[in-house]
N, C-alpha and C positions, 0 to 999 in steps of 0.2 A: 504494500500500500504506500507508504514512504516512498522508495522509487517511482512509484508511477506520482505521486504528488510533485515530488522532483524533476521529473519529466515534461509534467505538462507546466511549472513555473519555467524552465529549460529553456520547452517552447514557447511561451511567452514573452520572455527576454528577449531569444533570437528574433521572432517576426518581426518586431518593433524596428528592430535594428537593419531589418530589410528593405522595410517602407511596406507600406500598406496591402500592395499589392503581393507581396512576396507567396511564393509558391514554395510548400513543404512537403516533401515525402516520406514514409516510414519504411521503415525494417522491423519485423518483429522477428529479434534475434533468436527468440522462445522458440518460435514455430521452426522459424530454419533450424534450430537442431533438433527439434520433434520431426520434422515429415521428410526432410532433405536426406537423400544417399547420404552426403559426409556426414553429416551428424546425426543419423545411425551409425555409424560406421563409426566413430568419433565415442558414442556410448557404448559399443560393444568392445572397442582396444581400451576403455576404462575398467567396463566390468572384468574382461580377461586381465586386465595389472594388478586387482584388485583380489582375486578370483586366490591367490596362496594366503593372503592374509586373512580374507573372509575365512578360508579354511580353517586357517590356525584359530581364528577368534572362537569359531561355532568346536573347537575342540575340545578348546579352552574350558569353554563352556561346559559342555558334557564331563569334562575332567572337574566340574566344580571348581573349577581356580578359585581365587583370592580376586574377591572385589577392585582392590588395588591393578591385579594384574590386569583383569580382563577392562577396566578401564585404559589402561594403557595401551592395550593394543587397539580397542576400538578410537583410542588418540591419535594413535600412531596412523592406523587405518585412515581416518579423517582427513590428516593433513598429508598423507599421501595422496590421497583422491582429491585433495583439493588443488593443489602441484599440477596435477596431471591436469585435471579439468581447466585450468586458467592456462596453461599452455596451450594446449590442443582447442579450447576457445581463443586463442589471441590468434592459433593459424587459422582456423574458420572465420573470423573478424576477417582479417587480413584477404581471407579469399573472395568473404563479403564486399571488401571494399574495390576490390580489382574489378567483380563482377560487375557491379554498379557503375563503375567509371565508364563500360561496355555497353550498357544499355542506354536504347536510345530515349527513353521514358525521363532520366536521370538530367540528359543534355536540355530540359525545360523545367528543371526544377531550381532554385535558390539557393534548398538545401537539403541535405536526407540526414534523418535521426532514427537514431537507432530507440526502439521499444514501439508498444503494439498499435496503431495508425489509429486517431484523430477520423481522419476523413477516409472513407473509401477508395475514394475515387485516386486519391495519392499514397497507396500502401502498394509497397512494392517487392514485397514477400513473396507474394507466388512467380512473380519472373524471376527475381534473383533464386526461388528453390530451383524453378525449371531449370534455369543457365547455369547451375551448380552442377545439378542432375547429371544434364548433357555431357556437360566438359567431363564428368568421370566414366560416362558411358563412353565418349569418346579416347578418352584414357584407356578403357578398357579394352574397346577396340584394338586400339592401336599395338598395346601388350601383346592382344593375342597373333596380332597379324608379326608382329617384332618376331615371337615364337617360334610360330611359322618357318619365317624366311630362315632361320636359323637351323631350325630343321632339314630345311628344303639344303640350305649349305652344309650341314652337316654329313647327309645323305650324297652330295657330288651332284644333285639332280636340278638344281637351280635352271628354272626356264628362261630360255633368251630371248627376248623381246623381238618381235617382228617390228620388222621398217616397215 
């Protein structure tokens, strides 16, 4: 609640400071790592980092530990997962911000802020998931065709391009 309080004083600061007319766009950071490839993909290399110490905690546990202890692992657990999430959130930011420079939606806007859109009509979440999407599907692609050829060379059997 705070945050979004924050957010929309944010936004009020910034318009003023545009003029009147100023055009805003959003990011709802939330969503792009709820529904985007990366960020599934970004929550499942958290749960697997996390995946030996959940282990050791829930052993812990059943071992009846000491209070003491099984708080310190679930500390430890904590600030481990917290590490990792603000990382792997600063390269999804970052890919957020690449994508957005890319779209042509962006080139008529003032300015884009990140948290959940104000207006409709300037939230621009679902292109930036889609153009997420794409580029790692295209990634994907591109890997397997990589593969391939490598194959294909490995084998001596590389086909040669007709003129």
């Amino acid at each position: 609640m705070l945050a979004r309080v924050l957010f929309v004083v944010a936004l009020l600061v910034a318009v003023p400071a545009r003029g009147d007319n100023a055009k805003v766009g959003f990011v709802d950071m939330n969503k792009v790592f709820n529904t985007s490839r990366a960020g599934q993909q970004i929550g499942e290399t958290l749960r697997a980092a996390a995946a030996p110490q959940v282990r050791e905690l829930e052993e812990a546990k059943k071992a009846k530990a000491k209070p003491e202890r099984l708080a310190e692992l679930q500390a430890k657990l904590n600030s481990d997962q917290d590490q990792r999430a603000q990382l792997e959130m600063g390269r999804l930011r970052a890919r957020v911000s690449a994508t957005l420079s890319r779209l042509p939606a962006v080139k008529k806007l003032d300015e884009v802020l990140e948290g959940a859109p104000l207006f409709t009509r300037n939230d621009l979440t679902e292109q930036v998931i889609k153009a997420l999407d794409d580029a790692d599907e295209l990634q994907r692609q591109n890997a397997e065709l990589k593969a391939e050829n490598e194959k294909l060379r490995a084998a001596k059997k590389v086909p040669v391009p007709s003129s």
